[in-house]
N, C-alpha and C positions, 0 to 999 in steps of 0.2 A: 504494500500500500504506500503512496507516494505521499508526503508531508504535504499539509498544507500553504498555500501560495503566499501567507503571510510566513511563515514557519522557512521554506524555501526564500524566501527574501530577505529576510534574517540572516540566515547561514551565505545567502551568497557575498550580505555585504560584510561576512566573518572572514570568509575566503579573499576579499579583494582588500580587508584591513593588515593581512598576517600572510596570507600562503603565493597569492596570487607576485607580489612582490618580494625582492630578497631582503633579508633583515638586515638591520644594520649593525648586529653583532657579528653576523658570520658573511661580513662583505671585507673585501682587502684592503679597502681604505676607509677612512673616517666619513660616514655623508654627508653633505651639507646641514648645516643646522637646520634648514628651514625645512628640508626632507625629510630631519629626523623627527621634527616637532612633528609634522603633516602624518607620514606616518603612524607616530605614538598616539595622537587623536582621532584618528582613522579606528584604529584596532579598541579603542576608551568607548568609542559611539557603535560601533560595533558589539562590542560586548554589555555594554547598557540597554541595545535592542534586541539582544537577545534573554534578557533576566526579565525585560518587561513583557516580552511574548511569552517565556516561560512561565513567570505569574499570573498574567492572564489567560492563560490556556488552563492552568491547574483550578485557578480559584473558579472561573467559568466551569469547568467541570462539577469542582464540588457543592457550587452553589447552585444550580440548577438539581443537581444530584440528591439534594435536599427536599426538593418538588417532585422526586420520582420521575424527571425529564435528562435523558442523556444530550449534551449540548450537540451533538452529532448532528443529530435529526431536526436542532434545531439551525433556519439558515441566517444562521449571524454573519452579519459582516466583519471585516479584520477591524476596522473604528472598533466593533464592538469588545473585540479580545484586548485590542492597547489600551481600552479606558478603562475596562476591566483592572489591566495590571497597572495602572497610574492610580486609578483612586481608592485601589485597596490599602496605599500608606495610610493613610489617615485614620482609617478605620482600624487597621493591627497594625502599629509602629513598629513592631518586632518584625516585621519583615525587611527591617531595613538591614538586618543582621544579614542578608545575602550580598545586598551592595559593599556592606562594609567588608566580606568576605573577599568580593571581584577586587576593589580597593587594596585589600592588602596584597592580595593575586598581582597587582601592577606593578604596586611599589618595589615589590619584590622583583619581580621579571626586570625590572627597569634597571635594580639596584645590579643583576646577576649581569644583565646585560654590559654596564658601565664597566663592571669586572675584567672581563675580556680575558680571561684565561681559561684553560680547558676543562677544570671540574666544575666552572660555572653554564660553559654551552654543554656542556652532557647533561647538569641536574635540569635545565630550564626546561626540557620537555616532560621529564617525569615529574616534574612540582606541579607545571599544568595541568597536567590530569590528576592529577593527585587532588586538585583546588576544583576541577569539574566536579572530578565525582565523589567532591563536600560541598560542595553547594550544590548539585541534585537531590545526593541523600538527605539532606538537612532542610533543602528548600521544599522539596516533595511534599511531606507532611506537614510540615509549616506552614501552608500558604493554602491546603486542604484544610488544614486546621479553621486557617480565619475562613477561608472561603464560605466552610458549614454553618460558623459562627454567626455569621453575616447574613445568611438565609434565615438559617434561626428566629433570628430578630425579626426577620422580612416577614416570617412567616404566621409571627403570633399579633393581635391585633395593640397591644399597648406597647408593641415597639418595632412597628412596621413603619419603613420608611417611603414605603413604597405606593405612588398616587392612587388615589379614590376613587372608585367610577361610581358613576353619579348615573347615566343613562347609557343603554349599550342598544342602538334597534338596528334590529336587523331586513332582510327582504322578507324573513317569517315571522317574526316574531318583535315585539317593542318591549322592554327589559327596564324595569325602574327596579332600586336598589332602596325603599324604604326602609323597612323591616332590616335586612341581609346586608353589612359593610360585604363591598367586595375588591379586592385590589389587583392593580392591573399587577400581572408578573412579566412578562415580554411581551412586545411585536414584532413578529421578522416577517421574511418577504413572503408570509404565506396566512399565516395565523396571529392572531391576539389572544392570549391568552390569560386568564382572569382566574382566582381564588378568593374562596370565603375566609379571611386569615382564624388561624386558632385564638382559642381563651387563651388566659395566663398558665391556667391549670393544665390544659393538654398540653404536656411540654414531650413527648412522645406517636402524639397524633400522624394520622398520614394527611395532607393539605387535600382534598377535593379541588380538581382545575374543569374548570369551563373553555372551552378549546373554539372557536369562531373563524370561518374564513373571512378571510379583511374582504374579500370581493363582493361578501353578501352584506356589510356592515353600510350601512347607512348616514347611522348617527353615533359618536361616541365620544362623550363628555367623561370629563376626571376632574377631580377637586386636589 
């Protein structure tokens, strides 16, 4: 199965920051400063769009995940996975523990790099995997963690953040929400999809979803 086209665009701009070009450690002369800066920042934007696709691919999984919806099926756009991994800081600040990870990843590489002697170009490849895969391991359940978290919230009614629908009519049907709160959960390119959020009490519930093609939808107010 071939990665996704945000996923794939990520990794190609990892390869044109790092592989596609020769390093400036293991070239015969010193590069021009201005190369080596362009470079160093190259492969920094690089690996920051790749932890922000990783979080938000993870945290969209598990937060959906929480609804009983695998995000697969659903057809998000890539805006929707980069907003995902941008405004999950706020909400779990502990996720910052993976940037400060890539950070120290740099510093390091930067420092071995300046080094310029042979037990520093040998360790430089095995530190970076070494640094991969601690901030996969570390960041995987971490960011699943807040993800569920965050659903959590969404999904009980004293601490959902998520807009009020108000009227939903359709070509069958015209839908007032007197009686029943109901909150929107997604809309992608096919369906709108809506739940009655839980009590405080059900804190193990399964959420009930109202599932709508946007094509038959008419009218549809949120508060």
């Amino acid at each position: 199965m071939s990665e996704p086209p945000l996923v794939q665009s990520a990794i190609a701009s990892a390869k044109a920051g790092t592989g596609d070009t020769p390093s400036p450690c293991h070239a015969g002369s010193l590069p021009e400063k201005g190369e080596g800066l362009a470079a160093s920042l190259k492969t920094e934007l690089a690996l920051i769009a790749l932890l922000v696709v990783f979080i938000g691919l993870v945290a969209t999984e598990s937060y959906y995940g929480r609804f009983g919806i695998r995000y697969q099926f659903l057809n998000l756009g890539a805006t929707h996975i980069l907003y995902r991994g941008l405004t999950l800081l706020p909400a779990a600040p502990y996720v910052l523990v993976l940037y400060a990870l890539a950070f120290i990843w740099l510093c390091l590489d930067a420092w071995l790099c300046d080094r310029r002697t042979r037990f520093s170009q040998t360790v430089r490849s095995p530190l970076a995997y070494a640094f991969i895969v601690t901030i996969l391991a570390i960041g995987y359940p971490l960011v699943r963690f807040a993800g569920s978290r965050q659903a959590d919230k969404d999904a009980h009614v004293s601490t959902s953040t998520l807009p009020e629908v108000i009227r939903l009519k359709t070509t069958n049907e015209d839908i007032h929400f007197p009686d029943q709160v109901y909150r929107l959960l997604v809309i992608d390119s096919d369906f709108v999809i809506v739940f009655h959020p839980l009590s405080p009490d059900e804190r193990d519930a399964v959420v009930t979803l109202r599932r709508f093609k946007k094509g038959d939808i008419t009218i549809f107010e949120t508060n």
